[in-house]
Steps between C-alpha positions, in 0.01 A plus 500: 500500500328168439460230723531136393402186642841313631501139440874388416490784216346800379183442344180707329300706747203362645200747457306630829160307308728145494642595873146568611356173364836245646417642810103476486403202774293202362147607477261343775281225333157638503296291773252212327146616448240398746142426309367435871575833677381815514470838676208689543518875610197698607557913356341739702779635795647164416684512113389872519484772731164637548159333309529405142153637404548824652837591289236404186281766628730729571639442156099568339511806721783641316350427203191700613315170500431538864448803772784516745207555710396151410847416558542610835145343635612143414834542651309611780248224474808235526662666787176478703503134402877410603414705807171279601717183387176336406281390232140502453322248300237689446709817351743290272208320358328891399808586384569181297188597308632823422839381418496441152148572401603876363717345287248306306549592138873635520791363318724275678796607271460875661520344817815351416656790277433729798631222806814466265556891510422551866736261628793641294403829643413489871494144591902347387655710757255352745642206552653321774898401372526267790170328380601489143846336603288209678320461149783485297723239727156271428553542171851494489427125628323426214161572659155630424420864698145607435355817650113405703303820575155637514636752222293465147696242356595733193683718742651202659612356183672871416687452838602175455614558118740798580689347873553209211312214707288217400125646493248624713180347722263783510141566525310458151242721350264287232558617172336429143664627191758704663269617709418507860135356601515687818497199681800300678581124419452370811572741818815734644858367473480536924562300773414131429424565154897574479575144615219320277708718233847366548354166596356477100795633333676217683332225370511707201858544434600184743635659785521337845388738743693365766863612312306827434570852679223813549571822643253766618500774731175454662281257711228474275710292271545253740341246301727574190812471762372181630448326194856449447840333595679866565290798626655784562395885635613758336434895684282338728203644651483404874293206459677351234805586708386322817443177263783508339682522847295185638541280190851556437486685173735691333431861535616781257493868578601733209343823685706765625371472829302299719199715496422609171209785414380516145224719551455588132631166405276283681517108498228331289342212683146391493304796456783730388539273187116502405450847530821576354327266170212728565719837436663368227169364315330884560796687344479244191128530463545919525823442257226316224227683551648852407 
């Protein structure tokens, strides 16, 4: 039996495609773009569970690039770190040195052919939903979202590239030809050099600061958080927690729990970021020199 449309006389019938479109509602007007705001999003345990450099290694390890041995001592070396909470001046600056001087002579093209594999392999289903929502709604509002982190900027340009945001602030190896110096361009994407970072790219790109948003899950960027109109702490660590508390600031907790153990997934602050540059560097150099 067919059904018809009843208005003062039979008529054609109305296909479910035309019934589906009279009753769509009016799209939403997107919002106007805004050239003078931006969000910026540390990655480590904030955009992504666990470190960022340590999924890379992981990823050479599979590749028999790197010992699982070798493996397991830096994600040893970071948990002692996150356990001491503290950094020593004199150990990042040995392990600066180290960094990125095995790399000297390497391709920066494998570096990226390989970041671009490991992420689609062990680090996509790292990341935090809840985080990537807050990224999106910035961009949704016409927005800039860039990713800041002590990562190698090729990885952090990888990251960036496949969650679909703007770019990435990262820590920069010197390169010549294509290929890496083994020296950086200027020091660690860390701490203070994370605000000096954003604070560039906004006279850059002509943002004003004070309409801009950063999140981060730990203390140490503090300076980064501060540097803006809207910080924001995202699976805090205590500190950051306490601050957040004091100031007022929006806190967002996309754990499962309260207290969350990643013993083989450790956080990479500080030290656990450098040495994770340092395991990464030694599988590459073994990689080239076989």
């Amino acid at each position: 039996m067919r059904l018809f449309w009843q208005r003062g006389k039979e008529e054609d019938p109305v296909s479910a495609g035309e019934a589906a479109a009279a009753a769509a509602a009016e799209p939403e007007p997107l919002p106007e773009p805004d050239p003078t705001a931006a969000a910026f999003f540390d990655v480590d345990n904030t955009m992504m569970r666990g470190a960022s450099i340590y999924y890379f290694a992981r990823g050479l390890a599979s590749r028999k690039l790197f010992t699982m041995r070798d493996l397991a001592m830096f994600a040893w070396g970071q948990a002692a770190f996150r356990l001491r909470g503290t950094e020593n001046a004199e150990h990042i600056g040995s392990a600066k040195e180290m960094a990125l001087a095995f790399v000297a002579g390497q391709k920066v093209d494998d570096l990226v052919r390989l970041s671009e594999e490991i992420y689609d392999e062990v680090m996509a289903d790292r990341i935090w939903h809840g985080t990537r929502r807050l990224a999106l709604q910035h961009l949704d509002s016409g927005q800039q979202v860039w990713l800041v982190t002590a990562t190698p900027v090729e990885v952090a340009r990888t990251i960036a590239h496949r969650l679909g945001l703007t770019g990435a602030l990262g820590t920069v190896a010197e390169t010549s030809g294509g290929v890496y110096t083994g020296r950086l361009v200027g020091n660690l994407l860390h701490g203070q050099a994370k605000a000096e970072a954003i604070r560039a790219l906004a006279q850059r790109e002509g943002l004003d600061l004070a309409r801009c948003s950063a999140y981060s899950d730990s203390v140490n960027d503090l300076p980064m958080l501060t540097a803006v109109g809207y910080p924001h702490a995202v699976n805090p660590d205590p500190a950051l927690r306490e601050h957040a508390k004091q100031n007022g600031w929006p806190v967002h907790d996309f754990r499962t729990g309260r207290k969350v153990t990643m013993v083989a997934l450790p956080a990479a602050a500080g030290m656990g970021a450098l040495a994770g540059g340092v395991a990464a560097g030694i599988a590459l150099r073994r990689h080239y020199r076989s």
